[in-house]
C-alpha positions as CSV (number, residue, x, y, z in Angstrom):
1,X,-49.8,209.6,-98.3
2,X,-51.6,212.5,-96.6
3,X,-52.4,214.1,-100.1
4,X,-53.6,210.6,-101.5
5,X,-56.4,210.2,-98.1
6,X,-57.3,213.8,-98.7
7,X,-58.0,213.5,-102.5
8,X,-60.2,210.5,-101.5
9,X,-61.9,211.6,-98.6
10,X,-63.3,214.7,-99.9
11,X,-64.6,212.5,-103.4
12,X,-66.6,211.0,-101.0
13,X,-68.0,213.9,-98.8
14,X,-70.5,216.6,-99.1
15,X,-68.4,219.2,-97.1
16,X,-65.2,218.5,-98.2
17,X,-64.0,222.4,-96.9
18,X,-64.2,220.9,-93.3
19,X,-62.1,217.5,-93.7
20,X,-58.9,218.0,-91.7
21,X,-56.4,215.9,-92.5
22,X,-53.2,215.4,-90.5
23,X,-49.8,212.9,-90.6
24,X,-47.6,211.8,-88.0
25,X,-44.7,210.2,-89.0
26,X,-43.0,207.9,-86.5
27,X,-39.9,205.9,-87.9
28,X,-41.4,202.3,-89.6
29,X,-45.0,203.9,-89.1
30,X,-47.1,206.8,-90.5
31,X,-50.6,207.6,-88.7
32,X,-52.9,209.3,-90.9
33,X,-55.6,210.9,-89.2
34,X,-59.2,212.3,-91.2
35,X,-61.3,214.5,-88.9
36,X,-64.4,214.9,-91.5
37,X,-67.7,216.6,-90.6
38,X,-70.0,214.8,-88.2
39,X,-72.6,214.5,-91.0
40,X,-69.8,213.2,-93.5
41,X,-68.6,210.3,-90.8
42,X,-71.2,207.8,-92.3
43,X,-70.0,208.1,-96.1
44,X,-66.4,207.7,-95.2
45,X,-67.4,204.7,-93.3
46,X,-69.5,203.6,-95.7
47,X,-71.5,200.2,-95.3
48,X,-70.0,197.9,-93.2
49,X,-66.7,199.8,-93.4
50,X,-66.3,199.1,-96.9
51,X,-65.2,202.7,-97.5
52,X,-62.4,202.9,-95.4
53,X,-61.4,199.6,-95.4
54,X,-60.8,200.2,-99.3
55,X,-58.6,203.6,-98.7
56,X,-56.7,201.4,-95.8
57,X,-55.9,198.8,-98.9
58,X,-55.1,201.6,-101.1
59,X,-52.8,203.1,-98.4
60,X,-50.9,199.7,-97.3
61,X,-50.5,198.7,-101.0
62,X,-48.5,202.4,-101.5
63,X,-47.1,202.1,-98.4
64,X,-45.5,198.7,-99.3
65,X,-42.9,200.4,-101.8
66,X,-41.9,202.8,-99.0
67,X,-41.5,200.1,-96.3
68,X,-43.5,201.4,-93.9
69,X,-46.7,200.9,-92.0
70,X,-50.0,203.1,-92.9
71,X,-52.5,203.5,-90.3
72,X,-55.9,205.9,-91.0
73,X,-57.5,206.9,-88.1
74,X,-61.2,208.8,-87.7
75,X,-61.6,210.9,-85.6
76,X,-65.0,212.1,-84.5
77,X,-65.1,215.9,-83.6
């Protein structure tokens, strides 16, 4: 999952070489957290959050075969 948000996230970006992302896996849940660039926050976001909420579709729908829960967090630095 972390891969998948990380291949995504840095399509989207203009300083891909400063997107941290990191997992933590609990047992029925997995938190995904993106730290991108101040300047990149926006483009992630997107207009009205149609960015991320797109990945967060794209995460739950992959998630469902695993049978767990997918929550992306971002994180301003």
């Amino acid at each position: 999952m972390r891969e998948l948000v990380e291949i995504m996230a840095k399509a989207l970006v203009d300083n891909p070489d400063q997107l941290e992302v990191s997992e933590i896996a609990g047992s029925d849940t997995l938190v995904i957290e993106l730290r991108p660039a101040r300047e990149d926050i926006g483009k992630i976001i997107g207009k009205k959050g149609r960015n991320v909420q797109a990945m967060r579709t794209l995460l739950n729908a992959a998630a469902g075969k695993l049978r767990k829960r997918v929550v992306l967090e971002i994180i301003d630095q």
